[in-house]
N, C-alpha and C positions, 0 to 999 in steps of 0.2 A: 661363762662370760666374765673375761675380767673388765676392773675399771681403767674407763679409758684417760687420756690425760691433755687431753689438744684443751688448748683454752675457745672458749666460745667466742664465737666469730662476731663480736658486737662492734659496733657504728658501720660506719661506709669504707669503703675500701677501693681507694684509688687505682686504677690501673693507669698505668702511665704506659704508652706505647713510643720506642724510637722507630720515627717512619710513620707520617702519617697517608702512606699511600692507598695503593686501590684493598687491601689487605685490612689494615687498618678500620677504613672509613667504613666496609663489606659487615665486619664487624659489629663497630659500635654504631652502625644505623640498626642493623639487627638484634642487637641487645632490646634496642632500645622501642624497635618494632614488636617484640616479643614482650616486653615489658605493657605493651598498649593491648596486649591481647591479639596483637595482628597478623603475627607469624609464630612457627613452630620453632624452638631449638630442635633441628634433624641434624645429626651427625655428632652431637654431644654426649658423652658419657658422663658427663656429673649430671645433666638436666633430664636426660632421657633412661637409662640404663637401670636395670635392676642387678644389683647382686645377692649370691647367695651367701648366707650367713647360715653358720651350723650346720649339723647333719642329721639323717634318720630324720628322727622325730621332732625338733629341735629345727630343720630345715627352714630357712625365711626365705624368702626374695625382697629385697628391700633397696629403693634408689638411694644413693650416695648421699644425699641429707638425715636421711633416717638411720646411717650408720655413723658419721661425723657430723660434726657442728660445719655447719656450713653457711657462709653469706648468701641470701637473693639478689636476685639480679637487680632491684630497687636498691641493694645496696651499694650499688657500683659507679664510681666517679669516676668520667673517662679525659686522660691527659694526655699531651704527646708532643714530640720533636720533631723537627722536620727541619730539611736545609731550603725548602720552599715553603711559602707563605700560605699557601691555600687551608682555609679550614675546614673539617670535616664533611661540610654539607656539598663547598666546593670540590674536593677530592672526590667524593662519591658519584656527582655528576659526571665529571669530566672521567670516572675511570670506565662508566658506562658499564660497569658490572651488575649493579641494582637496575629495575626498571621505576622511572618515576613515582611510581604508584606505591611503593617499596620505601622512598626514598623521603617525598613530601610531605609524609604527615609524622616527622620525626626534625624537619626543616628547623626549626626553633632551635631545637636541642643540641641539634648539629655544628648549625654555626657558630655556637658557644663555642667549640674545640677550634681553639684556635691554637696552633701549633707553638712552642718556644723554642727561639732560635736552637737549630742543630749544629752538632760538633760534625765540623768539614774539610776535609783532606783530599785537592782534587788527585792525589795518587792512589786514593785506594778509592776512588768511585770515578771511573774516567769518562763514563756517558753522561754524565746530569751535573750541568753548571747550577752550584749550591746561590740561589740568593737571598736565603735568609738562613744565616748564618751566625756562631759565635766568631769573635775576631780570630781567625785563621793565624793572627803573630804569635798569638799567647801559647805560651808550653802546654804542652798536654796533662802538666799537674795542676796548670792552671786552670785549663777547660775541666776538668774534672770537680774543679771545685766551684767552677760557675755551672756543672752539672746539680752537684749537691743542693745548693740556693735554690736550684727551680726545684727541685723535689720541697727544699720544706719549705718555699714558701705555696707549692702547689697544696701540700697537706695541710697546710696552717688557712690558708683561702677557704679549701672546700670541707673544711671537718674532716677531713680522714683521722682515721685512728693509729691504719695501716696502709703500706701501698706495695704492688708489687711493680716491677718495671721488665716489660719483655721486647726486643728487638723484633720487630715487624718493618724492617729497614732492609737495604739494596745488600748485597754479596758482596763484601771486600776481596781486595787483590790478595794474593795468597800469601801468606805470612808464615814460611817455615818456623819452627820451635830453635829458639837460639839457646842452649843452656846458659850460658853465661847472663843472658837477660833472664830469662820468663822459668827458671826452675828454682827459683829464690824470692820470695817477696820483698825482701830487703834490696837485691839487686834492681826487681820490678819497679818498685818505687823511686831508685835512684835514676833508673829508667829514663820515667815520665818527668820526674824535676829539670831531669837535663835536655829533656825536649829530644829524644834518641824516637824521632818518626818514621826511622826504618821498620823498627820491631816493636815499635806500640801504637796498635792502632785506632782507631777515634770506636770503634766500638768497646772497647777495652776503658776507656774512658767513664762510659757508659756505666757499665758492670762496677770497676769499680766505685766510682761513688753509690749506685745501688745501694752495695751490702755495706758503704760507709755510714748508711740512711738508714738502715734494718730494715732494707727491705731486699725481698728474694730477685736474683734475677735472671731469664729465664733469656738464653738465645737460639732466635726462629729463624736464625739463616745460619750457612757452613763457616762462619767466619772463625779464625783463631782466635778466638777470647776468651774464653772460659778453659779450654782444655789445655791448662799449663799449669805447671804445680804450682808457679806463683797465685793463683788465682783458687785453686784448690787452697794452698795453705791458709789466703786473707778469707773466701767460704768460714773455713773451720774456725779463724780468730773473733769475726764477728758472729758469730754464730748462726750463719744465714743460709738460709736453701741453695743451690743452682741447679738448673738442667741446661741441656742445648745436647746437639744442635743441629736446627735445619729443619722445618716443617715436613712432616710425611705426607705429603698429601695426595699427588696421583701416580705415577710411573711408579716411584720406590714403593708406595704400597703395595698397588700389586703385585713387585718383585717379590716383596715379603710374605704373600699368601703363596706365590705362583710358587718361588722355590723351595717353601717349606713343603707345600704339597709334591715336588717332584724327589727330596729326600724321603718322606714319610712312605713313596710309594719305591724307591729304590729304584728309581728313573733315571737315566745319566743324560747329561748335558754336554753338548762340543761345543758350544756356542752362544751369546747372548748381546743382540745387535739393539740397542735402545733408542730414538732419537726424539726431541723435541721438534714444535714448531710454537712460537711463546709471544706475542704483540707488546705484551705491557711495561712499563718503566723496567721490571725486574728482566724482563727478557732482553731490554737495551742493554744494561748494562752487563749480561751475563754473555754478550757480544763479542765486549773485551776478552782477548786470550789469558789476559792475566787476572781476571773478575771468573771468569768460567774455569780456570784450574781448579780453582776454591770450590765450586759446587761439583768439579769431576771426583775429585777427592771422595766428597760425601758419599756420591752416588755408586762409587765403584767398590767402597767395600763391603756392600752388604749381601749379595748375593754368594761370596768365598765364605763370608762368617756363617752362614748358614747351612750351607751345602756341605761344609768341613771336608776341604779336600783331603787332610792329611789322612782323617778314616776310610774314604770310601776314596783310593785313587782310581781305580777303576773306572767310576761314575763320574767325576769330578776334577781331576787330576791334570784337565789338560782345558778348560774352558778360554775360548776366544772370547774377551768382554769389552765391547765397543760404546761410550755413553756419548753422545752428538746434543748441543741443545742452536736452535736456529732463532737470531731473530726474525720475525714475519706479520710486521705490523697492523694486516687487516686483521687476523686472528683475537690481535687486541685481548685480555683477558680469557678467551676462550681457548686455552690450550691442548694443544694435542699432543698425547703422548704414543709414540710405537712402537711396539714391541717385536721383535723375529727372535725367536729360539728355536734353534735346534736342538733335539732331542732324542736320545735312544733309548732302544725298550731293548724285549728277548732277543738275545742271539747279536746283538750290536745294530737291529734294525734301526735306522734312520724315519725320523718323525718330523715336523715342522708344526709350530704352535705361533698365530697372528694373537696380538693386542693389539686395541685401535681403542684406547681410552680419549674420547674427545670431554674434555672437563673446565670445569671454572675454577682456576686456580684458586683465586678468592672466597669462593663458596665453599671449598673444601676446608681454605686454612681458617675460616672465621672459626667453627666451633672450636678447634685445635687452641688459638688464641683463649678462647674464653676456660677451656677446660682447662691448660696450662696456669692461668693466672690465679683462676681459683685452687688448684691443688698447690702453687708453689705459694699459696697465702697458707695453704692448711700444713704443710710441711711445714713451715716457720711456727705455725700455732701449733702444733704436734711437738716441738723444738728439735727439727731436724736440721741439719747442717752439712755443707757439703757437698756430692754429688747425689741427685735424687736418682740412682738406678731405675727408680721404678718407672719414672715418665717416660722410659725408652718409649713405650709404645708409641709416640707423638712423634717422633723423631728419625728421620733418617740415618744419620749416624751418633749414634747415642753415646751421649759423652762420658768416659771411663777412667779410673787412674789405669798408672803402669803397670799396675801389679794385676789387672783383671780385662778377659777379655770381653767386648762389647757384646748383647743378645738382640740378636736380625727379628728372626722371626712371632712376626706378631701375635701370633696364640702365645707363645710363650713372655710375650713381651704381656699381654692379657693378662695372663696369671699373675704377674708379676707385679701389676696394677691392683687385680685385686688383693692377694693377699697382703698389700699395704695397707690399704682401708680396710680389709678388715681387723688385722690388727690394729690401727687404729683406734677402732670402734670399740677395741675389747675382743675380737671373737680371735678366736686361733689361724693360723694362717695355714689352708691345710691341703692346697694344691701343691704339688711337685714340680721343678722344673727338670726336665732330662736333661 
């Protein structure tokens, strides 16, 4: 075992969330129910999870604390943005995802979170009229820097030491990669001074003052902002973590078991029909045709990246891939996801395989939220910089440079997680990826 070198995870440590919606408040009611001894962290891998360390004789099992320095959940300061006023206790009620009993004996603590004005652009969110908001005149390097202000004066209010900041915010409108903007940080920046609201968009905002903050920032929707070199290159200047982007939480998950399992078994696929039915703010807005490009994108590349058509044409070479999301607002937070594939076996026989995943959107993405926040704190205290590969597991489409293709499939996205932490911790990193 060597020595490790993450600096220890000492004071509080602020999580600043943009969007404090049904996602959001799912969350930090939960943290903070969990904190009371009142509920389980279920679905977390830092709170729950054992990993192995060493081999033979030498073999541990050991949860993610006991390998890196890691904050408690008593350590955690919760902040946020919103372009609506409501604060946490309100959000939680109204998103009706928690049941009261869940929600009220955290009421105190709750209404503390009171959102700071959100950066708002009604062209890149066209379902939810923004009323609390930063002044909509100001350039985007201006809102950027009235981003920074809330960050320190948020850290400097509640003692943090450190903060990280991760979007738990609505799907922007689709924002193709401009080179002449977003593959220069020079250009990027000339960008935002000149107020160029075509191709910089308020989450971008966001991000960059983050890592102008030191602190990592972490995107949980499909939006363009992180995956552009400009953004990779300012990463690497301040020396600061990223992930993104797009929470994994039900449909894409299961693509990522369902299609690794049909490669591993040398199964072929003609077909893969997916569709939502979605109630909650995210689902309004994911309405818009130009809000729902942005998350087709995410969702459509991950079953090609795993299947690898180009090896196996035969199996894979010809798949019909259809992704649909609806909005359906009795569903309300309770989303259904569907699946039809079709499927061949021996001889080109025809198979047909249902999913009928009925899920709480919210209940999936909390722990995703709190595990991201804590790892892109420990990556910054590890002094990693740039894109964290490893968080793909979290992520539906896992953010990559040019030069490297992105990894689907979740065992391997697993391995990939832990042999991070274990190297980390000292111990060797000694899983394989194929």
């Amino acid at each position: 075992m060597k020595q490790n070198n993450v600096k220890p995870a000492d004071g509080r440590l602020g999580v600043l969330c943009v969007g404090l919606g049904d996602v959001s408040s799912t969350f930090m009611a939960g943290v903070l129910m969990i904190r009371k001894g009142m509920g389980k962290p279920v679905g977390s891998v830092t709170q729950m999870a054992k990993i192995r360390v060493g081999k033979g004789a030498d073999k541990q099992y050991k949860h993610v604390a006991d390998i890196v320095p890691m904050p408690t959940l008593d350590d955690i300061v919760f902040g946020a943005w919103d372009i609506i006023p409501d604060n946490a206790f309100e959000s939680a009620m109204h998103g009706e995802v928690l049941r009261d009993r869940d929600i009220y004996p955290v009421k105190e603590e709750l209404e503390k979170i009171k959102p700071m004005r959100g950066v708002y652009d009604p062209d890149y969110v066209k379902a939810i009229e923004g009323t609390w908001t930063k002044d909509t005149a100001l350039t985007r390097w201006e809102l950027m820097e009235q981003v920074r202000d809330d960050i320190r004066r948020f850290k400097q209010e509640n003692g943090c030491s450190r903060v990280v900041v991760i979007w738990a915010a609505s799907t922007e409108i689709y924002v193709p990669r401009c080179k002449d903007v977003h593959d220069s940080l020079d250009a990027f920046e000339a960008a935002m001074k000149a107020d160029d609201r075509g191709h910089i968009a308020p989450s971008m905002c966001y991000a960059y003052a983050a890592l102008s903050e030191g602190a990592p920032f972490i995107m949980g929707a499909p939006n363009t902002c992180l995956d552009i070199p400009a953004m990779w290159q300012y990463a690497e200047k301040t020396g600061m973590p990223i992930a993104g982007k797009d929470f994994k939480t039900g449909q894409t998950m299961m693509k990522t078991v369902l299609a690794a399992a049909f490669r591993t078994r040398m199964l072929g696929v003609s077909g893969w029909f997916s569709t939502n039915i979605l109630g909650n703010r995210d689902g309004l807005v994911l309405d818009v045709p130009e809000n729902f490009k942005t998350k087709e994108v995410s969702k459509l590349g991950v079953i090609d990246t795993i299947l690898k058509k180009e090896d196996y044409p035969d199996l894979y070479g010809d798949i019909f891939h259809k992704v649909r999301i609806n909005y359906y607002p009795p569903r309300n937070d309770d989303k259904e996801g569907w699946d039809n594939i079709d499927i061949f076996g021996w001889l080109g026989y025809p198979m047909q395989i249902k999913v009928d995943f009925l899920c709480k959107d919210s209940i999936l993405a909390a722990p995703l939220l709190l595990d991201l926040a804590l790892f892109g704190d420990l990556a910054a205290r590890a002094g990693k910089n740039g894109i964290q590969t490893w968080l793909s597991f979290y992520l539906k489409s896992p953010m990559h440079d040019d030069e490297h293709e992105p990894v689907h499939d979740l065992f391997q996205q697993y391995t990939m997680l832990k042999n991070e932490i274990r190297e980390m911790g000292g111990y060797e990193p000694d899983e394989e990826i194929d």
